[in-house]
N, C-alpha and C positions, 0 to 999 in steps of 0.2 A: 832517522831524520824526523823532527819534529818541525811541525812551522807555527811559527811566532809572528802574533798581532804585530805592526808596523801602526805608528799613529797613523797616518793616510791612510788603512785600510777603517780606523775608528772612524777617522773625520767625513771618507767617502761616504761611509755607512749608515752614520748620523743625519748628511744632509741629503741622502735620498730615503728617507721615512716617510711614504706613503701619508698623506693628510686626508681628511673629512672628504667624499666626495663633494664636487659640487655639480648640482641640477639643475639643469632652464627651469624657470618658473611656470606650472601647473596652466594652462588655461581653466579660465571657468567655466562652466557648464550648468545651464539652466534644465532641469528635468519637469517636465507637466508634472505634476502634481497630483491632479485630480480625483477625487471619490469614484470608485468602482457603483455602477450604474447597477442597480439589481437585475433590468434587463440582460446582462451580458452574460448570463447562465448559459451555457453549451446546448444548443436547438440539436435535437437528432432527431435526422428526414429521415434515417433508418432505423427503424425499430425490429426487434423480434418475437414470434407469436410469444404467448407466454406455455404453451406446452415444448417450444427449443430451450426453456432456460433449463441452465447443467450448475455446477458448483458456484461461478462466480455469478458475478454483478451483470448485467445487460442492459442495453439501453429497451424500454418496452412503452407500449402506450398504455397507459392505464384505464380500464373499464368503467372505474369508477367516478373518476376526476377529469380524465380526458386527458391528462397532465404526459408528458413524451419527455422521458428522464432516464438514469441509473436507476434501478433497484438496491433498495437496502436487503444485506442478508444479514442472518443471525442463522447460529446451529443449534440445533436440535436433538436430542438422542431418541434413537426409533429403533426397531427392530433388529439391524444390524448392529448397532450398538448393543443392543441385550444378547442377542448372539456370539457380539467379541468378549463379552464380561460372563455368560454362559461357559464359555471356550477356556477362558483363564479360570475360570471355578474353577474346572474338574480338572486341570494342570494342578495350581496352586491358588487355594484360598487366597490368599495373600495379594495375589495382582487383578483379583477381579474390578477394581474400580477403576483400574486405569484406561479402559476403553471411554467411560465418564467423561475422563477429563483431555481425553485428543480430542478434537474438534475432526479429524480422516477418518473418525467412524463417526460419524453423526448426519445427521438429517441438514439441507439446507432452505430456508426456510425466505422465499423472498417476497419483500415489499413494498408498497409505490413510495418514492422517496420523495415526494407529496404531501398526502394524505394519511401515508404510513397501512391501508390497507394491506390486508394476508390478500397476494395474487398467488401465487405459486410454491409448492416445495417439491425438492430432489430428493430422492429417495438414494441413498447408496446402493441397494438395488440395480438401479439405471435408471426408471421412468421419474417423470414430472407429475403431481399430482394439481390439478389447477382448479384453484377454488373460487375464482371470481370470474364470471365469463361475462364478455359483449354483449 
């Protein structure tokens, strides 16, 4: 049994082909506009001593500026890092630089995002070394 097109099954077919949707028309929408105020920088009423800072960023008050912000970090290679690269020496020549270039064996190093002052660095280690005091 094979089954064979019938014109009315062309013609039904034809005249129900789905057409363009159509959509209600958009209201408008008027959005403020306005310049970001340099006041609106994030105020932190809690701060942390600068001997709790650990690897990241923290809100801290600065000694020097007075300024109650983020800390910028940057890393550093220290001790531990000449350690991981010591470690891979005597393994293989060959991978001693790669402790160099991870930033999980490195020093962190943070400061007022301000003023840009050295307040504090993390030792991999575990302690905080604090170089600017109140």
């Amino acid at each position: 049994m094979t089954y064979q097109s019938t014109p009315y099954d062309q013609v039904s077919l034809m005249s129900h082909e789905p057409g363009p949707p159509s959509y209600p028309a958009q209201p408008s929408v008027a959005y403020n506009m306005s310049p970001i105020d340099a006041s609106s920088k994030p105020h932190y009423d809690n701060t942390i001593p600068l001997s709790s800072l650990t690897r990241s960023s923290a809100p801290v008050e600065c000694p020097a500026c007075n300024h109650r912000g983020m800390t910028e970090t940057d890393y550093q290679s220290g001790n531990t890092t000449r350690a991981w690269a010591l470690g891979a020496l005597l393994l293989t020549w060959s991978l001693c630089c790669i402790p160099y270039c991870l930033t999980s064996t490195k020093n962190v190093t943070h400061k007022c995002g301000q003023c840009g002052v050295l307040l504090a660095t993390w030792h991999r280690s575990g302690h905080t070394e604090v170089h600017l005091y109140k």
